[in-house]
C-alpha positions as CSV (number, residue, x, y, z in Angstrom):
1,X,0.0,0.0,0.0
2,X,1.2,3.8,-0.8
3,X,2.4,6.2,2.2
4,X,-0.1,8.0,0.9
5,X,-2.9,5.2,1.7
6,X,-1.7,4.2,4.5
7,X,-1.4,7.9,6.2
8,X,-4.8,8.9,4.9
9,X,-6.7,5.9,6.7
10,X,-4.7,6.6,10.3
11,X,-5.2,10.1,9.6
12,X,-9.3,9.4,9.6
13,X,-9.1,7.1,12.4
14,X,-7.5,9.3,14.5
15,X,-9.4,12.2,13.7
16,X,-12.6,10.2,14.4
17,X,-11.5,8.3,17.9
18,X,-10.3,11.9,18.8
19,X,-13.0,12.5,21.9
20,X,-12.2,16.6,21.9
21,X,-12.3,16.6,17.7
22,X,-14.3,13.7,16.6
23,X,-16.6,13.2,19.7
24,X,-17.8,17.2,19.4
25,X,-19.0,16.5,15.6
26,X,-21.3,14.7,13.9
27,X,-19.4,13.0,12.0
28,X,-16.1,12.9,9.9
29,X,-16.4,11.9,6.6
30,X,-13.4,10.6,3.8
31,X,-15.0,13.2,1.3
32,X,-17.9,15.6,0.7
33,X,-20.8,14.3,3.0
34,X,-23.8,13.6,0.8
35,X,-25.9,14.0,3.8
36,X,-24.7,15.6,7.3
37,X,-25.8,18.1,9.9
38,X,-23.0,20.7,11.1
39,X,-20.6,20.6,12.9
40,X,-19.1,17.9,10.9
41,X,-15.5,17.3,9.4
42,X,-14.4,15.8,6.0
43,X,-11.1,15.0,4.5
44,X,-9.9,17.7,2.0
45,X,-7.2,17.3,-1.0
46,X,-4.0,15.3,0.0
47,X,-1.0,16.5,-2.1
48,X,1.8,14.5,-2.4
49,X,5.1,15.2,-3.7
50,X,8.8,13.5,-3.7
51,X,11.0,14.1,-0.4
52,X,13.6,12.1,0.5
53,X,17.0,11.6,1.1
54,X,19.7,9.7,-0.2
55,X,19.4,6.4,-0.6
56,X,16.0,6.5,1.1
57,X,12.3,6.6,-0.1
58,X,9.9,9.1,0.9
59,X,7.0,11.5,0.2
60,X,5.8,14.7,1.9
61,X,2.5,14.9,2.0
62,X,-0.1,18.0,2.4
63,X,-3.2,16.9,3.8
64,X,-6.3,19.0,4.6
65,X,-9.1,18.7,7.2
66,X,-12.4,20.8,6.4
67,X,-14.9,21.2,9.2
68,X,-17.9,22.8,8.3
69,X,-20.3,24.9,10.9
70,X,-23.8,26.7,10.7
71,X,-23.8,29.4,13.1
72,X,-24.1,32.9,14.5
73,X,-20.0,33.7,14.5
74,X,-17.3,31.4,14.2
75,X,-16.6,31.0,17.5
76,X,-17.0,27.0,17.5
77,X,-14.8,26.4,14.7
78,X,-11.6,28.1,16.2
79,X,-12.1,25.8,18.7
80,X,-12.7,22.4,16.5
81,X,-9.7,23.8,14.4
82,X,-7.3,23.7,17.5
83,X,-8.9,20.1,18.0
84,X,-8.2,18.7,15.1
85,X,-4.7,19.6,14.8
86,X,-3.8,18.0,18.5
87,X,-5.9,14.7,17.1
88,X,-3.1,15.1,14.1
89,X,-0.7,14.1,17.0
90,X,-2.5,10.5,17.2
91,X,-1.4,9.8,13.9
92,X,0.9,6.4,14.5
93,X,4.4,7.7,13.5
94,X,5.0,3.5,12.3
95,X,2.6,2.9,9.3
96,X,3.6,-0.2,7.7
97,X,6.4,0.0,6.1
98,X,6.7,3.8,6.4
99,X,7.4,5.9,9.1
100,X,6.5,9.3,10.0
101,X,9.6,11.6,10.0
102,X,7.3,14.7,10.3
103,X,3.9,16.2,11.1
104,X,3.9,20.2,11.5
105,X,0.6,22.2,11.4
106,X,1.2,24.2,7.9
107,X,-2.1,26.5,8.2
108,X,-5.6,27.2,9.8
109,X,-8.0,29.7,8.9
110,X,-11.6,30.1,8.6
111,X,-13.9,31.3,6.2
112,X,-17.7,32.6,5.6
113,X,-19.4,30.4,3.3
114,X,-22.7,32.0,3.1
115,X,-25.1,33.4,5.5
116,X,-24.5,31.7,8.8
117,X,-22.0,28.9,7.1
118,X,-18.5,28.9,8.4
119,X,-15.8,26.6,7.3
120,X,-12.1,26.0,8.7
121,X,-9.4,24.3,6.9
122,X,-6.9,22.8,8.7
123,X,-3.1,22.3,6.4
124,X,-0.2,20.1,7.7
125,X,3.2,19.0,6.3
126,X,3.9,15.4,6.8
127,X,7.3,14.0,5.4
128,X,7.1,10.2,5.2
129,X,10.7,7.6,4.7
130,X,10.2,4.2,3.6
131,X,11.7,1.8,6.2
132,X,11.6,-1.3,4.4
């Protein structure tokens, strides 16, 4: 399986077993939900690009969490945002044949997306060797 496989299906597992990030939504999808009531998270765009080192294997990859809100102000959502990147940390550094080198918040911010809609998108570097 890819680095890029394998770190996207810990990535969703720890986001959803996270009680402060996953317990406070309802729900956190692997795409668009079709059907969902805010708060709820989904898994954005995961770039991925060559990093390495000599002789060694790797990949850094650019991940994004969405979590989308209907309310008044935003308020919620700086929290969730903050939540979901300490669930990042939960991430097993050991995934099969790859291991974690790095996992750095890149970005958070938050957006209006229409009257009473909020969205944050959370960014993070991760750099992955291959260990086998």
């Amino acid at each position: 399986m890819s680095a890029a496989a394998l770190f996207h299906t810990a990535m969703l597992a720890a986001l959803r077993n996270d009680l402060a990030f996953g317990g406070a939504l309802n729900g956190v999808f692997e795409g668009p939900a079709v059907k969902a009531t805010a708060p709820y998270a989904e898994l954005g765009e995961l770039l991925v690009s060559d990093w390495g080192a000599k002789g060694l294997a790797g990949c850094e990859l650019r991940p994004a969490i969405l979590i989308r809100d209907r309310a008044q102000g935003p308020a919620r959502l700086h929290a969730l945002a903050a939540a979901a990147d300490a669930a990042m940390a939960a991430v097993p550094a050991d995934l099969g044949g790859w291991r974690i080198a790095s996992l750095a918040l890149l970005r958070s911010r938050i957006i209006r997306d229409g009257p009473g809609a909020w969205v944050a998108i959370v960014e993070h570097r991760v750099r992955i060797l291959e260990t086998a």
